[in-house]
C-alpha positions in Angstrom: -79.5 -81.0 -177.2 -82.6 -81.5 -179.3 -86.0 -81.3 -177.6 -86.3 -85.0 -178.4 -83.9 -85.0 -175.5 -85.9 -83.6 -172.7 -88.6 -85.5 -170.8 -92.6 -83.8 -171.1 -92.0 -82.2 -167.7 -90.1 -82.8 -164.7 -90.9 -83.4 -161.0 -88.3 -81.6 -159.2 -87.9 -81.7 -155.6 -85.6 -80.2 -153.0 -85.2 -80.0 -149.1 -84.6 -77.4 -146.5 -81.1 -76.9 -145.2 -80.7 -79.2 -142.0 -83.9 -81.1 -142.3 -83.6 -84.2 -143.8 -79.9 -85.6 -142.8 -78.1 -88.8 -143.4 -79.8 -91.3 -141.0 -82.6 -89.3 -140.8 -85.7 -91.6 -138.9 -87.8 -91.3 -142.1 -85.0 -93.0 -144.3 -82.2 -91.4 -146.3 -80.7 -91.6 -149.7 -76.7 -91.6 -149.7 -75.1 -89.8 -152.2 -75.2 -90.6 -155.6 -77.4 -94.0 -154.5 -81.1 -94.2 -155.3 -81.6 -97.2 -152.1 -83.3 -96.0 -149.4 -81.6 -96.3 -145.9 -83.1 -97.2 -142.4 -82.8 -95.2 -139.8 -79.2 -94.7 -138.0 -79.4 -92.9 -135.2 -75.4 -92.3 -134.9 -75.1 -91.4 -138.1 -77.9 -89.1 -138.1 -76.4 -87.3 -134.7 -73.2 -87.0 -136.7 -74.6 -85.3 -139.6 -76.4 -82.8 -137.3 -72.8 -82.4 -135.2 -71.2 -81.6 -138.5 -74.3 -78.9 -139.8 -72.4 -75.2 -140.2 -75.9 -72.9 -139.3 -79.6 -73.7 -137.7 -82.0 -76.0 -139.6 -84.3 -73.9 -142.3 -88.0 -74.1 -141.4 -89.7 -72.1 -143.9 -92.2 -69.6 -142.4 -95.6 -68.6 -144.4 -94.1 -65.4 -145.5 -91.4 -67.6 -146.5 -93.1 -70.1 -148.4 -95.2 -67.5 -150.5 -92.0 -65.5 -151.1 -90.5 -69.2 -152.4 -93.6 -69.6 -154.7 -94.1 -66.4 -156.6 -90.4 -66.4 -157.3 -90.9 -70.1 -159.3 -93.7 -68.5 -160.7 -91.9 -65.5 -161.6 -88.6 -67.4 -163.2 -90.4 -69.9 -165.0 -92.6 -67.2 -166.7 -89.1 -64.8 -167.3 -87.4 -68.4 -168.6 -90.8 -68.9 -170.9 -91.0 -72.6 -168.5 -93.8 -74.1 -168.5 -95.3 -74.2 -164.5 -97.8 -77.1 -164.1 -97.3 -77.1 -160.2 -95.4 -76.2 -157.5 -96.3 -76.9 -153.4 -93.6 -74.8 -151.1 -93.6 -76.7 -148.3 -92.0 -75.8 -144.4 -89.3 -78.3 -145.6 -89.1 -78.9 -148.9 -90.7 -77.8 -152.4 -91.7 -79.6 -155.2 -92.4 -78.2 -158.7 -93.6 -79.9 -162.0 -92.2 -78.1 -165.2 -91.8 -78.2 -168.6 -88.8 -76.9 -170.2 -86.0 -78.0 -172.8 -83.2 -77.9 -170.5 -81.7 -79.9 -168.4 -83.2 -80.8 -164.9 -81.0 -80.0 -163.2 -79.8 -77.1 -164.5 -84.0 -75.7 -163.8 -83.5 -76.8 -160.6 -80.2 -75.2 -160.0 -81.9 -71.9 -161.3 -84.6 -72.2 -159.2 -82.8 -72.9 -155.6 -80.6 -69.5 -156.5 -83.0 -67.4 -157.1 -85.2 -68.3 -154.0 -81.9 -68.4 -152.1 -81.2 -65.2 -153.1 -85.1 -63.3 -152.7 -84.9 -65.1 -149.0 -81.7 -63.9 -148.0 -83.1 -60.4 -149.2 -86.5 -60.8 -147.1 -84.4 -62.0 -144.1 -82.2 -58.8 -144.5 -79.2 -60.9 -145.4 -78.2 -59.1 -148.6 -74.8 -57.6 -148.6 -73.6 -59.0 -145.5 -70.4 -61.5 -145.3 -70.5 -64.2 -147.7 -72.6 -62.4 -150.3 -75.3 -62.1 -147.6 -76.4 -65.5 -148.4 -77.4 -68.4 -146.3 -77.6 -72.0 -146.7 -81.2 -72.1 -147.5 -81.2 -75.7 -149.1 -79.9 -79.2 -148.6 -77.1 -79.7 -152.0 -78.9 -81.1 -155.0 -82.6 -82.1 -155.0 -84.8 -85.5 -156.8 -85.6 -84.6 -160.7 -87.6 -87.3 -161.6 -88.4 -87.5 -166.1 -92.4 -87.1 -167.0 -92.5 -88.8 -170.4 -96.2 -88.7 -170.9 -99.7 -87.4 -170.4 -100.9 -89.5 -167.5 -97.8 -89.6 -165.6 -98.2 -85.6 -166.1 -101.4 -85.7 -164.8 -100.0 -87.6 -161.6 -97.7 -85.7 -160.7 -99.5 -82.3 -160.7 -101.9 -83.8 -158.4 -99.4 -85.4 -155.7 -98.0 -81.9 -156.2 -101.5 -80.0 -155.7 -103.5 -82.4 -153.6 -101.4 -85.4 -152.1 -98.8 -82.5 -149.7 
């Protein structure tokens, strides 16, 4: 792919483990859908029934630990970091980069996954010591120019 390809920057965003289910009060996505769902209590119960460890609320310690390592892989992958918020439940970055979105945030998620399950004293335990830190996938949205830019790394710095 040519850097014609890629988008300015990218507003990546991804959730907790546990915290933001199917049916979920606030709305939901389904899978592969971009409509937002009500709320569906049932379904929501369901979801939690069928969760395989505890809901990830991300501590302070935790949340710094999350943001130097984005700072720390976007400056080893030569990314360009315009913001990132770690939030108890989710985190949100805006980056430039000629690669895919998804592959930066698939990058991204391992690395914190892996730094957390380290601070929490999970490393080399059963199942690589790792956890489920994160909810599967995340919301890339394309930044294709200046203002939009601009936007962004203010919902980002400001608007959490």
């Amino acid at each position: 792919m040519s850097n014609d390809e890629f988008p300015l920057a990218y507003l990546i965003t991804w959730t907790t483990y546990g915290t933001w289910l199917p049916g979920d009060e606030r709305g939901w996505l389904k899978k592969g859908s971009a409509v937002i769902h009500p709320p569906d209590p049932a379904l929501h119960e369901a979801a939690r029934q069928g969760m395989t460890e505890e809901a990830v609320v991300l501590s302070q310690p935790q949340r710094d630990l999350v943001g130097s390592v984005v700072v720390k892989h976007c400056d080893i992958r030569k990314w360009i970091l315009h913001a990132r918020n770690v939030r108890t439940n989710h985190v949100h970055v805006v980056v430039s980069a000629a690669i895919d979105g998804e592959e930066i945030r698939s990058q991204l998620k391992a690395w914190c996954s892996r730094r957390l399950s380290e601070q929490a004293g999970l490393s080399g335990q059963g199942d690589n010591g790792q956890r489920r830190w994160w909810t599967e996938k995340g919301d890339i949205k394309w930044i294709d120019d200046e203002e939009h830019l601009h936007n962004a790394i203010r919902y980002v710095n400001e608007l959490q």
